[in-house]
Residue frames as qw, qx, qy, qz and C-alpha x, y, z in Angstrom:
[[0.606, 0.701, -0.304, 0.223, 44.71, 89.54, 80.31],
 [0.826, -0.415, -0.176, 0.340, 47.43, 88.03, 81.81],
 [0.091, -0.974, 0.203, -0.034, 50.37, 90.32, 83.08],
 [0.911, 0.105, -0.330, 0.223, 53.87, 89.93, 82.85],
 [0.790, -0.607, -0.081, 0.022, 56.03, 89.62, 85.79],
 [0.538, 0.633, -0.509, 0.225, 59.45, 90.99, 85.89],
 [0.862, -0.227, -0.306, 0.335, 62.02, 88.57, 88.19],
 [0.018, 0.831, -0.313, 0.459, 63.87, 90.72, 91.08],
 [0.788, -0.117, -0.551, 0.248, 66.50, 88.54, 93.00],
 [0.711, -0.679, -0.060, -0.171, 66.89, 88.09, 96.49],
 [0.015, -0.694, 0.702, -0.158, 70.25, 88.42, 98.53],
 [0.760, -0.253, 0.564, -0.200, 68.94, 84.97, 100.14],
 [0.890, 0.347, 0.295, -0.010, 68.71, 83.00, 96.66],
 [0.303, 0.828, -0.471, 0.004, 72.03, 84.64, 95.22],
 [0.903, -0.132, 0.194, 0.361, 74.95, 81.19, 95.06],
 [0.069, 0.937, -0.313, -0.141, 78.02, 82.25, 94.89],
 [0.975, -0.033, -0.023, 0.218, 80.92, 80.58, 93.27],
 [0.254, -0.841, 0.231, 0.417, 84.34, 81.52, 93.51],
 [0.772, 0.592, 0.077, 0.220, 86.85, 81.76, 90.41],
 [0.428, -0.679, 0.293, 0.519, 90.58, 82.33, 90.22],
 [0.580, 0.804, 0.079, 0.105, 92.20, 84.27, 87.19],
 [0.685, -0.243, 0.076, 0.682, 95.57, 84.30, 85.98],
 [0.001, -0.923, -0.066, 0.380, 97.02, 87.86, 85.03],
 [0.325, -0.625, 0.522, 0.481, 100.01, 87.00, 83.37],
 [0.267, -0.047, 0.649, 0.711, 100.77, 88.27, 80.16],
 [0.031, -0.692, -0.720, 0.051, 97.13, 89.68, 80.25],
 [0.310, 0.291, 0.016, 0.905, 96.22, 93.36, 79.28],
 [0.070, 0.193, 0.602, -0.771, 95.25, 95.63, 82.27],
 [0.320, 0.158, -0.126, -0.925, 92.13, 97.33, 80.65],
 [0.609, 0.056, -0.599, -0.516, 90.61, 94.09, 79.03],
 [0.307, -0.037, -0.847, 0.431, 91.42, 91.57, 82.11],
 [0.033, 0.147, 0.624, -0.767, 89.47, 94.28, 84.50],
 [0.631, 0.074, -0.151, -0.757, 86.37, 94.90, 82.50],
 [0.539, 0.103, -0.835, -0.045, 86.09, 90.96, 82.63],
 [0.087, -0.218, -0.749, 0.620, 86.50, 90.58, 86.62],
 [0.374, 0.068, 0.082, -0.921, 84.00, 94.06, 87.04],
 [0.635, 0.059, -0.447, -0.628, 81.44, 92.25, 84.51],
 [0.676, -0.078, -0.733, 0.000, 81.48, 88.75, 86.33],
 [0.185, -0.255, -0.699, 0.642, 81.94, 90.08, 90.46],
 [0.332, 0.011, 0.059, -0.941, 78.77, 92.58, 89.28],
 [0.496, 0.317, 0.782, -0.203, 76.70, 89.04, 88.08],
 [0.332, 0.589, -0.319, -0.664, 76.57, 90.41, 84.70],
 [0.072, 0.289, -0.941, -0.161, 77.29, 87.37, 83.62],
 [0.088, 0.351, 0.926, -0.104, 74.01, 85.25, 84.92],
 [0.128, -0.511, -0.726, -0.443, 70.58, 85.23, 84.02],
 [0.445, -0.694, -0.533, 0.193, 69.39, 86.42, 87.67],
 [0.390, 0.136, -0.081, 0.907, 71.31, 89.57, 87.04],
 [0.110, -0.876, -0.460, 0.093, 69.48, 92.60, 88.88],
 [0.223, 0.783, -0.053, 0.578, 70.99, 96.27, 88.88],
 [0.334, -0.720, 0.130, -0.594, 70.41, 96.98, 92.68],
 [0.921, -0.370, 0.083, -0.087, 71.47, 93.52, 94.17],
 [0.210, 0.687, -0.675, -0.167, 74.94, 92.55, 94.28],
 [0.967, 0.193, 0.161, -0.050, 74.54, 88.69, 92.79],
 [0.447, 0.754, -0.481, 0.004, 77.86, 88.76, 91.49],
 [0.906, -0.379, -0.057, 0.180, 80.60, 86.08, 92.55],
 [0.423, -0.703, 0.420, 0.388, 84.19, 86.47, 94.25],
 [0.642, 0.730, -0.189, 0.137, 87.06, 86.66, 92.13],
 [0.544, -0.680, 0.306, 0.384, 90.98, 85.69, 92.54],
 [0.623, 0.767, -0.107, 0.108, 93.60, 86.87, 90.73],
 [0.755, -0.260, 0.337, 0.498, 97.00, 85.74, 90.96],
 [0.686, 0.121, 0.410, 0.589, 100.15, 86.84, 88.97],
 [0.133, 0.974, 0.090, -0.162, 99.32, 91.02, 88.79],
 [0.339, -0.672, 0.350, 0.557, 103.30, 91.66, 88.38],
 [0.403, -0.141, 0.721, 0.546, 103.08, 90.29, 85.12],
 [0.490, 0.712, 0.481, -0.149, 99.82, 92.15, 83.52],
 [0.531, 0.146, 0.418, 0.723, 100.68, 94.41, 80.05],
 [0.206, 0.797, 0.262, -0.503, 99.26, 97.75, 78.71],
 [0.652, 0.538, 0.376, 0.380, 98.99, 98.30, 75.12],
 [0.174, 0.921, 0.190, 0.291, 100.64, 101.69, 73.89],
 [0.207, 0.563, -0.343, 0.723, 102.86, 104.66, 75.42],
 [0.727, -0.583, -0.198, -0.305, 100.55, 103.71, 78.84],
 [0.728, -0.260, -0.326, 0.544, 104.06, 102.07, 81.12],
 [0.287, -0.157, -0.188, 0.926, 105.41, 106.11, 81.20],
 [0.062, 0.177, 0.107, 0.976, 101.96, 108.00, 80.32],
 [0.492, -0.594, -0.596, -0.222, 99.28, 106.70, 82.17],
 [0.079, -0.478, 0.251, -0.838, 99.18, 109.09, 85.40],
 [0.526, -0.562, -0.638, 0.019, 97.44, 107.65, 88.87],
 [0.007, 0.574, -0.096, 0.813, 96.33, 110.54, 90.80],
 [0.534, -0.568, -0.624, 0.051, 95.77, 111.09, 94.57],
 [0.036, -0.598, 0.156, -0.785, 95.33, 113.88, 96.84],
 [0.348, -0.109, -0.814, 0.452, 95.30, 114.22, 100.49],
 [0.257, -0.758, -0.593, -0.086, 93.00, 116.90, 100.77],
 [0.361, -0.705, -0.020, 0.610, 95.48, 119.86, 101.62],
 [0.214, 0.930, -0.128, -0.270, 96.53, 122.81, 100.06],
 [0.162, 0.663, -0.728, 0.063, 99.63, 121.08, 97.38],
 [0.705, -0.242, 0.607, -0.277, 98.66, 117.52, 98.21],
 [0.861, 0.402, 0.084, -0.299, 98.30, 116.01, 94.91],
 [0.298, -0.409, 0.819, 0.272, 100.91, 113.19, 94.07],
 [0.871, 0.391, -0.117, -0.274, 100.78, 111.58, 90.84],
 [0.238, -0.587, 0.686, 0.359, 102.63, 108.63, 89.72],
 [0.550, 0.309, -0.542, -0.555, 102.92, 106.79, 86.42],
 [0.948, -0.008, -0.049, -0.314, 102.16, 103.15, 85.92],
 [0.725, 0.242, -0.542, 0.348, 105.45, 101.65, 85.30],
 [0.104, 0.514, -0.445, 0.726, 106.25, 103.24, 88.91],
 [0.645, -0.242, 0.237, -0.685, 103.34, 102.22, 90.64],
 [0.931, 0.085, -0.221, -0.278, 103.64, 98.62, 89.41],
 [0.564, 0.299, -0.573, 0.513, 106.91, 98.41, 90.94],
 [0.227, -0.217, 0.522, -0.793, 105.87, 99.84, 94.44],
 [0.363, 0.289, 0.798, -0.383, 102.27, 97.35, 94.15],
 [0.172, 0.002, -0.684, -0.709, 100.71, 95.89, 91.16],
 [0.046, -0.457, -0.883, -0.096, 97.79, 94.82, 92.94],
 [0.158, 0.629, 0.504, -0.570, 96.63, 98.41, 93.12],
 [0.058, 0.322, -0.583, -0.744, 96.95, 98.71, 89.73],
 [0.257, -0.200, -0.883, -0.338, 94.65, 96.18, 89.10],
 [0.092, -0.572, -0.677, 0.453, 92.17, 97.38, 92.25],
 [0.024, 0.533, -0.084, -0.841, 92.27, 100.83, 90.84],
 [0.361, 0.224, -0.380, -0.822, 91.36, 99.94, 87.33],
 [0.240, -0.369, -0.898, 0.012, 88.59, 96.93, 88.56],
 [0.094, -0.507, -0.525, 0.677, 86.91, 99.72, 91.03],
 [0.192, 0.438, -0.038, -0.877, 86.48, 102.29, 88.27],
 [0.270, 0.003, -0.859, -0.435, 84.70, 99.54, 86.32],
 [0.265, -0.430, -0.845, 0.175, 82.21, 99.28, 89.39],
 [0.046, 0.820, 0.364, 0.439, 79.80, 101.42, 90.81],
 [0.258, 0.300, -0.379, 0.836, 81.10, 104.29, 93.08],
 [0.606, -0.506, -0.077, -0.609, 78.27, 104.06, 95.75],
 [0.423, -0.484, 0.740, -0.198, 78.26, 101.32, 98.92],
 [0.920, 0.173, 0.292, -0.194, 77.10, 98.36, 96.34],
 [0.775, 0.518, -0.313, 0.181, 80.07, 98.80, 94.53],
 [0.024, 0.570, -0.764, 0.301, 82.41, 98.91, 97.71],
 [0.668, -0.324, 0.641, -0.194, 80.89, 95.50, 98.96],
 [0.861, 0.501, 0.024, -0.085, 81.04, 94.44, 95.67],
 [0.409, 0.738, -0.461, 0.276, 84.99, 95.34, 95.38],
 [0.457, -0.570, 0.629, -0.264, 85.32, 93.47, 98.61],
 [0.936, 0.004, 0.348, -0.049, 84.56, 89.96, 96.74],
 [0.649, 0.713, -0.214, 0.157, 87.90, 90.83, 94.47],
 [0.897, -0.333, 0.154, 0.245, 91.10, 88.92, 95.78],
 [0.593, 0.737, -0.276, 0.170, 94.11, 90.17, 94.25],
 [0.936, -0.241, 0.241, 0.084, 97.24, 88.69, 94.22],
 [0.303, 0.794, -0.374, -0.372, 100.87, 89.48, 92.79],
 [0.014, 0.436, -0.898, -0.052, 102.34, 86.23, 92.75],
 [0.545, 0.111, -0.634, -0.537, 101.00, 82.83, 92.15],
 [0.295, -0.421, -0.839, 0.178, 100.04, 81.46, 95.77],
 [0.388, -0.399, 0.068, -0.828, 96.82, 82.92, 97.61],
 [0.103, -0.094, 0.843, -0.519, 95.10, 81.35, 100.62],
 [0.524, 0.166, 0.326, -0.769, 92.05, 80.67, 99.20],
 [0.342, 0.103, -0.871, -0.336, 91.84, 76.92, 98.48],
 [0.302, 0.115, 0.763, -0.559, 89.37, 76.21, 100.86],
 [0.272, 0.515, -0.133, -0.802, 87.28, 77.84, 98.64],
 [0.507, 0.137, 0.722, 0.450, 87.94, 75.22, 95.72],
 [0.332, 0.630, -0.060, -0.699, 87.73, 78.57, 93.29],
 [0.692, 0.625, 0.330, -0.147, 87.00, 77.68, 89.52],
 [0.377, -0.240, 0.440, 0.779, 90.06, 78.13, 86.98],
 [0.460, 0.767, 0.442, -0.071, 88.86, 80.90, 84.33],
 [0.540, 0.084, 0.333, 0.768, 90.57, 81.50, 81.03],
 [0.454, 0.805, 0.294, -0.245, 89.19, 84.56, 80.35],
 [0.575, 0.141, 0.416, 0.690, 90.99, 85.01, 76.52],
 [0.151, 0.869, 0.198, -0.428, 90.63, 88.01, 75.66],
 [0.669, 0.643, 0.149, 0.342, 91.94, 89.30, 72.03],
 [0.495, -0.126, 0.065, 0.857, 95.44, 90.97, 72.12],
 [0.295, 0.911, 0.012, -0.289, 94.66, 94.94, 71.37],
 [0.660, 0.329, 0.001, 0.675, 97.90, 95.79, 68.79],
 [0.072, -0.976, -0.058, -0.195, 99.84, 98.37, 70.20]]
């Protein structure tokens, strides 16, 4: 009786391509589950759990992403320094003024795993607030990703 074989890729045989995504006018939540799902390799056949097969990602144009709902004053981004009374929070609309691309790093990362395959994974993510990046060498792929409008 024959047996069947299951297929476990190699870092060597992993091709990578690169892809650049616009942000603008794009909602934060739907955009990042997109990137996550495509720099993990979700996306191809050769997809493995434990390998990171995924490809790079740029994004351009973060100043202009959206959030559906009461989310600009009630979404909360927490950090702490590790002292007694350290914890600073600020909202989104606040943070996106002070650096939208960690808005978008922040809600791509928690879309990845939290171990070291998701931090070299989070290293092929480019972000970008404005619309030039240095990475034509590259010759990156234009990707629409369309996502459906939430109402809100």
């Amino acid at each position: 009786m024959k047996k069947q074989k299951s297929y476990y890729a190699k870092i060597a045989d992993v091709e990578r391509k690169w892809y650049i995504v616009d942000a603008k006018d794009k909602v934060l939540g739907r955009i990042a589950s997109k990137i996550a799902s495509i720099v993990r390799g979700k996306e191809k056949a050769t997809y493995t759990p434990s390998v990171d097969v995924g490809d790079y990602v740029i994004v351009v144009n973060t100043d202009h992403v959206k959030v559906t709902g009461n989310k600009k004053q009630g979404k909360i981004y927490h950090k702490h320094s590790g002292y007694p009374g350290g914890l600073k929070k600020i909202n989104f609309e606040a943070l996106m003024r002070k650096n939208s691309c960690e808005v978008l790093y922040k809600a791509v990362w928690g879309m990845l795993p939290h171990n070291s395959l998701g931090r070299t994974m989070m290293k092929k993510v480019k972000i970008y607030s404005g619309d030039k990046h240095s990475h034509e060498a590259q010759n990156p792929i234009s990707l629409d990703i369309s996502v459906k409008e939430a109402v809100g």
